[in-house]
N, C-alpha and C positions, 0 to 999 in steps of 0.2 A: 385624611380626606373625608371630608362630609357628604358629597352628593359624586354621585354617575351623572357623566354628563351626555347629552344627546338633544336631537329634536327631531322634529314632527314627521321629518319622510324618513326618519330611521327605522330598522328592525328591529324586533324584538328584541330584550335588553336579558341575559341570564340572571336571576337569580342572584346564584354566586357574585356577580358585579354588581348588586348595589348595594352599597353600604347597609351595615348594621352600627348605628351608634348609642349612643346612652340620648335619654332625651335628655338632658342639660344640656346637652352640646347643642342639637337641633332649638330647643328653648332661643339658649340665646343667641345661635345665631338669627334665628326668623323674627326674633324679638327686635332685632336691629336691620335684618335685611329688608324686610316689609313695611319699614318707613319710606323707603324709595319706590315711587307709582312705578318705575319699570320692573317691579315685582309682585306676584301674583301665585295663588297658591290653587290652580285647577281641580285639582282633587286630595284628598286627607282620607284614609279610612285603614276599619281594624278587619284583620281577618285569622278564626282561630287555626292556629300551626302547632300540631301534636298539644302538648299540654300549656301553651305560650299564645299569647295573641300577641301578631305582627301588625305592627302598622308603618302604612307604607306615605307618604306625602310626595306630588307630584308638583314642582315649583316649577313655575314660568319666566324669565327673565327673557318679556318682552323686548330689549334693546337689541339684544344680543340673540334672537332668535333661538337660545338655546332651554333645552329641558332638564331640570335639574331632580335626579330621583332619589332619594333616603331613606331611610327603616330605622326604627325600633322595635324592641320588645318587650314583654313582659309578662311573668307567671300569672295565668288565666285567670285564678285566685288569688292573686298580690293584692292586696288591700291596701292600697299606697295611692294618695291623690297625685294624681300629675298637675303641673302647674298650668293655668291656664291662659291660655296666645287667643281665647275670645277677649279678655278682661283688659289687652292690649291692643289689639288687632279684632274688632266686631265681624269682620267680613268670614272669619273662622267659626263662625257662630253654628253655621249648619253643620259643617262636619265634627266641632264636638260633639253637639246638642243628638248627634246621629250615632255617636261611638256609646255616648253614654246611656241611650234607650237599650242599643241593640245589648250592649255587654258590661251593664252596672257600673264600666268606669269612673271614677271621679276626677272631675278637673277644681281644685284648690281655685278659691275666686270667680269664676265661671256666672258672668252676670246674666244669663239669661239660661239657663239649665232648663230647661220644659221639655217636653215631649215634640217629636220633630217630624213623626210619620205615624205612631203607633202598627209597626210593622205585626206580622203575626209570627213571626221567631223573633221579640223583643224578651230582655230578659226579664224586665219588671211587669210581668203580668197584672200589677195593680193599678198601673197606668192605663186609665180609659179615658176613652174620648167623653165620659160623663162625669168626670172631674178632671178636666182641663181647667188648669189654676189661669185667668184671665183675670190680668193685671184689672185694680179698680182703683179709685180714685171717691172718698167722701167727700162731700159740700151739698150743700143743702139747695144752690143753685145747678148742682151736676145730675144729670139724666143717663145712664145707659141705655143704647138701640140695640138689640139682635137683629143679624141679617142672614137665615140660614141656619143649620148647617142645609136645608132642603129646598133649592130657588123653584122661582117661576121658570117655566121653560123648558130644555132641554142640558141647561148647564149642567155641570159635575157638582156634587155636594162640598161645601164651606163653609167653617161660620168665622162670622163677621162681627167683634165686639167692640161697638161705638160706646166712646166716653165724651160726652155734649156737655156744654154751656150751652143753652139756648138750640139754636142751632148750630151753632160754630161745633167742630171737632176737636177736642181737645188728643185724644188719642184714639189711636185705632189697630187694634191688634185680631190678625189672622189664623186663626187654627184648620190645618189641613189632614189628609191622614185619613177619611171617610173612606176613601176608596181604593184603599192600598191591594195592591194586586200582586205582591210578590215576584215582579219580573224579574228582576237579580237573581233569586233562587231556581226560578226558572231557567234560565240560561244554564245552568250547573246541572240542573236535575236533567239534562237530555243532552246527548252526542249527536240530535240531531241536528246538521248544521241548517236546513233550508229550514225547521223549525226554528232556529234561533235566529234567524234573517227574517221570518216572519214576526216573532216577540218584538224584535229593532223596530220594526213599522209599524209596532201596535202602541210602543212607550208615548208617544205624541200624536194625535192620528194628522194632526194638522201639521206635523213634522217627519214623515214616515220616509221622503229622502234622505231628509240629514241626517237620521238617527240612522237609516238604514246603511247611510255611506260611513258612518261612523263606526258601525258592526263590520259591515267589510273591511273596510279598510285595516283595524284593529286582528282581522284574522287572517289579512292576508301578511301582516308584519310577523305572525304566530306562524304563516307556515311556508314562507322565504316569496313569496309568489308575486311579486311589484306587479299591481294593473299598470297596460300599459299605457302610454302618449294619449291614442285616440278615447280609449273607455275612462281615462280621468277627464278630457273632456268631453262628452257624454255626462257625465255624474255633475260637470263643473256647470252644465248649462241647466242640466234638472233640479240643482238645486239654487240658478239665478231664478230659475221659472217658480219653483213654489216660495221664493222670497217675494216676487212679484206679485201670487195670487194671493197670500196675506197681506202683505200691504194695503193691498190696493182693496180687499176684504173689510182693513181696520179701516180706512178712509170710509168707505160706505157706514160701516159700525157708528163712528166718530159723530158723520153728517146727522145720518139718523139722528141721533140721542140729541140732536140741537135742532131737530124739525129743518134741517139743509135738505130739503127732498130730491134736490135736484144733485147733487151729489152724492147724496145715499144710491139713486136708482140707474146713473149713471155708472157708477162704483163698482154695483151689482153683477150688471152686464158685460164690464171688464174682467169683472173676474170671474165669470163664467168662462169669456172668452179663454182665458190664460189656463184655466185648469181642464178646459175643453180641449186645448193645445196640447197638455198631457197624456190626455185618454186619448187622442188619437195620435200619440205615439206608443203606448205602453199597455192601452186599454184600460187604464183607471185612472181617475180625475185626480187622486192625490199620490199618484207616482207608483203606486205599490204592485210590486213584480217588474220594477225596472231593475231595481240597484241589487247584486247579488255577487257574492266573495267570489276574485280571481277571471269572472267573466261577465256576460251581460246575453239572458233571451232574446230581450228587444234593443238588437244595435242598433244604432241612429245610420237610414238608410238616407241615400240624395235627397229621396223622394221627401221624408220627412223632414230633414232640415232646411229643406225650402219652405218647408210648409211653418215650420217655426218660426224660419225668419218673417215671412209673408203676415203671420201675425201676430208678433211682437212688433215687430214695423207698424202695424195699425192700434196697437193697442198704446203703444209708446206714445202715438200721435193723438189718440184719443184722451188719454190720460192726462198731456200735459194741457187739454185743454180746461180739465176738468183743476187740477190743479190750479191755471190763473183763475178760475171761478171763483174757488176758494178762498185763495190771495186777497179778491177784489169783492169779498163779503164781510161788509162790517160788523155784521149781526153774529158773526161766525167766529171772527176776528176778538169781538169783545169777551167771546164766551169761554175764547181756550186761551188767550195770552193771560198771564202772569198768572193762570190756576193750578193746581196741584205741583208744586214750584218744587224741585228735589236739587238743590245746590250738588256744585261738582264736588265739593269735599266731603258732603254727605253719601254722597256715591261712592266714593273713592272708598270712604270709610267702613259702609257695610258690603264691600266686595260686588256691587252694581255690573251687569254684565252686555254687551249686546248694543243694541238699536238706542235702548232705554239709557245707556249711559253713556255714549255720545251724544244721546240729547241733550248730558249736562255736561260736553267739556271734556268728559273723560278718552282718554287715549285708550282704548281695549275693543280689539277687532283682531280674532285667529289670521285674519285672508291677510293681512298683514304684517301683524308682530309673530306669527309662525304658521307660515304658507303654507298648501298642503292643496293634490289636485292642480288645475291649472295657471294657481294663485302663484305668482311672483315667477314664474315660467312663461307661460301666453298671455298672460295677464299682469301687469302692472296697475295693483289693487290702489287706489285714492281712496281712504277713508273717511267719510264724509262727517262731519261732526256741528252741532249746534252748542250753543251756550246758554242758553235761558233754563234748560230746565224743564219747562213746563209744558200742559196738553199740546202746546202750539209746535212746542218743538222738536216735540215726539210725532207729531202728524207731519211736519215737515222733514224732518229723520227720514219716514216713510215714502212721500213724495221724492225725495230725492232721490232714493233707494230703488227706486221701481224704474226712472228714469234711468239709472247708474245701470240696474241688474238687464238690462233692453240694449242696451249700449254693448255690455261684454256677452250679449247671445249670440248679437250680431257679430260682435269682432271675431268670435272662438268659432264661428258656422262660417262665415263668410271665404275663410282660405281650409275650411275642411273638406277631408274626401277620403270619404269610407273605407276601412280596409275589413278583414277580418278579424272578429271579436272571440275571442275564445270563449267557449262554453264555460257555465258556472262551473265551480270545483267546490263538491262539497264534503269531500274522501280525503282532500289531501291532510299528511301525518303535520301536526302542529308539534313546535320545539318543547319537549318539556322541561318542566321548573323554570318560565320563563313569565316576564312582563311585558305584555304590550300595551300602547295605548293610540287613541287616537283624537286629535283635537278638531274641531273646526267650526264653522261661525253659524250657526243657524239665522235662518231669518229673525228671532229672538234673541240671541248668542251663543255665547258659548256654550258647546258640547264636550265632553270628554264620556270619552270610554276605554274603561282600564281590562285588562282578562289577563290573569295569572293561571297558569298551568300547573299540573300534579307533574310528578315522577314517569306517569302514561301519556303524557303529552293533551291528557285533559282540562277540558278549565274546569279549575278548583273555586276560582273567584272571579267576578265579572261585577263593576262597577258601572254605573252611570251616573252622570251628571247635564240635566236640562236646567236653561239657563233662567227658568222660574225658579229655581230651588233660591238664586241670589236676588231676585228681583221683586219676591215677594214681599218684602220689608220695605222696600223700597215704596211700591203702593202704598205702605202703610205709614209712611215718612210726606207722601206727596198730600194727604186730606189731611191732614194735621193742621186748623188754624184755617179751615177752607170749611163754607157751608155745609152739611152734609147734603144737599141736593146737588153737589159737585161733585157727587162719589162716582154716581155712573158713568162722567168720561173721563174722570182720573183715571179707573177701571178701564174702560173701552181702550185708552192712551198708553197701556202696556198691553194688554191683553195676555195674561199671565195662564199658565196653563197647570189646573189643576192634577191633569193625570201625568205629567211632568214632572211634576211635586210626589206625588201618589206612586211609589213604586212600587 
């Protein structure tokens, strides 16, 4: 037996049950299983156990809603290349490219081996972000741009290395990693748990629901404690509400960058609206001090979820008007169809996650292929999906989305009625020597969050995965053979998040 089998509303998984194999075996099975799209590999990572580094891989087989978990090992010091599943499988790129910073690992073949975060516990300390090897390209007709690593504005630091004909892009490669924060280590270096429920809401600040339901959720599978019926819906409506006020954030972003003013400042005001919706349930505009392990401060009283519904209901109506606007601008129309174009096999290919890979075709969405919260229980999730690819199709992803996420606030409010909400549990004993994980869909995509426990019932390890860490290649797939004055709404049309990336 290769894999523990399980899924997404499961409990923590011991230790002791999940396999330990040779990587031959894991090789070639994932060498053959990950040709089939209804497989997927959520997380990969190493973590050192006594004088051995374990590595654990967390497989999705979407069809079948199940979780499929494996391990290997190997002497800390083994000086042995393992074979490489990027060299077959591109979409594995970040989780080698991340084994082999942190723990001088070798992958045999490994076509993109660079640095992936420049973490501050990596072991190659000669690895700097001032000799970052950026692929280059001679001809006498080719230009290099720099963009960054320090923007205009208020953005997070990145750089950006264009490789031009003229203006055309010939390639474009992304190096991140400026603002590494060590939040992984953080979560370990402290027992305290409302501290680690605060770190959850700080990994994305534009995501501090999902990641912070993600933390929960993940500790309440560590410490037997299932939230109940009404507080997953609670969590299922605060995180349709901040998929809303991103959306509908990017839409204004989008219009902007194409002088659509009338969309941009329309946009604005909705999403004011929407994120106003949240502060005055929870007291802050991006959800933070709602979501918290085993219970909830701010229940969702009458009072407020009339008041949610009352303005989702307007902001729905507002927005789809805003939407045929959009539709019915040709100047708008011309500027985003067939640009920054990312084929559904090129997604598919480099492991494409989220919003951004439905825009091309791709079938990957957690609220579907592994429920979790009020998904596929009060909810019967329809995943919305486009085919083009392109800026057009990514704003309309979003459009749709915002419509969709209005739809199930109201349905999950409309026959709710309040019960009592248990207080947060921040004390209770977690299983040791044990795995948990939790997946679900961000308004971006996919999230996973893994937390393995010591012998004390401590977490020893605590992974994360925000769904820029796969999507960021993707940008860099979409200006390819496009203007570079096209860059800024390829950009705006994912809106990828550095501190996401930056752990």
């Amino acid at each position: 037996m290769i894999y523990h089998i399980t899924d997404n509303r499961a409990s923590a998984v011991a230790l002791k049950d999940i396999p330990e194999v040779d990587y031959a075996a894991i090789y070639n099975d994932l060498k053959e299983r990950l040709c089939d799209e209804h497989y997927h590999v959520a997380h990969y990572f190493a973590t050192p156990e006594s004088s051995r580094l374990k590595f654990y891989i967390v497989l999705l087989d979407d069809k079948e809603q199940r979780v499929m978990l494996t391990s290997f090992a190997m002497e800390y010091y083994e000086e042995v290349a393992l074979p490489s599943l990027t060299a077959i499988h591109p979409a594995l790129h970040v989780f080698e490219r991340e084994i082999a910073e942190l723990y001088n690992v070798e992958f045999d073949s490994m076509p993109w081996n660079k640095p992936l975060r420049f973490p501050f516990n990596r072991r190659n300390r000669n690895s700097t972000m001032d000799n970052y090897p950026f692929y280059s390209i001679d001809g006498d007709s080719l230009h290099e741009v720099n963009v960054g690593p320090i923007h205009a504005g208020i953005i997070e630091p990145g750089a950006f290395r264009f490789v031009c004909n003229g203006e055309n892009v010939l390639h474009l490669e992304i190096a991140l990693g400026y603002q590494h924060r060590g939040v992984e280590h953080e979560f370990t270096s402290t027992d305290n748990r409302l501290r680690q429920t605060l770190l959850a809401e700080g990994i994305a600040g534009d995501s501090a629901v999902s990641h912070a339901t993600a933390y929960a959720a993940t500790i309440e599978k560590l410490c037997g404690k299932s939230a109940d019926s009404n507080l997953w819906v609670e969590r299922t409506v605060a995180l349709e509400l901040e998929r809303m006020a991103m959306h509908i954030a990017d839409t204004g972003a989008l219009s902007m960058d194409v002088a659509y003013q009338l969309g941009q400042v329309a946009s604005e005001a909705l999403r004011t609206m929407t994120i106003n919706t949240t502060q005055a349930w929870c007291g802050n505009r991006f959800g933070k001090g709602l979501i918290r392990p085993c219970g909830s401060n701010k229940p969702l009283t009458a009072e407020k979820a009339a008041m949610i519904r009352e303005n989702v209901s307007e902001i729905r109506h507002r927005y789809s008007e805003v939407v045929d606007d959009i539709k019915s601008s040709p100047t708008l129309l011309s500027r985003f169809e067939q640009c920054g174009i990312v084929p559904k096999a090129e997604m598919q290919r480099i492991g494409g996650v989220g919003m951004a890979a439905r825009a091309s075709g791709v079938k990957r969405d957690i609220r579907l292929s592994h429920p979790y919260a009020a998904y596929g229980s009060q909810i019967e999730h329809n995943s919305i999906r486009q085919s083009d690819g392109d800026v057009m199709s990514r704003l309309m992803m979003r459009c749709s989305e915002v419509l969709q996420s209005a739809d199930y606030i109201e349905q999950l409010l409309a026959s709710y009625k309040p019960t009592e909400i248990s207080r947060p549990d921040y004390e209770a004993a977690l299983a040791p020597e044990s795995l948990a994980f939790s997946l679900l869909e961000g308004w971006r995509g996919e999230i996973c969050h893994v937390a393995i426990t010591d012998a004390e019932g401590k977490i020893a390890t605590y992974k994360v995965k925000d769904p820029s860490l796969h999507n960021w290649l993707a940008l860099a797939i979409a200006v390819r053979s496009e203007g570079i004055s096209d860059f800024p709404i390829c950009n705006k049309s994912f809106n990828l998040s550095y501190c996401g990336h930056d752990l």
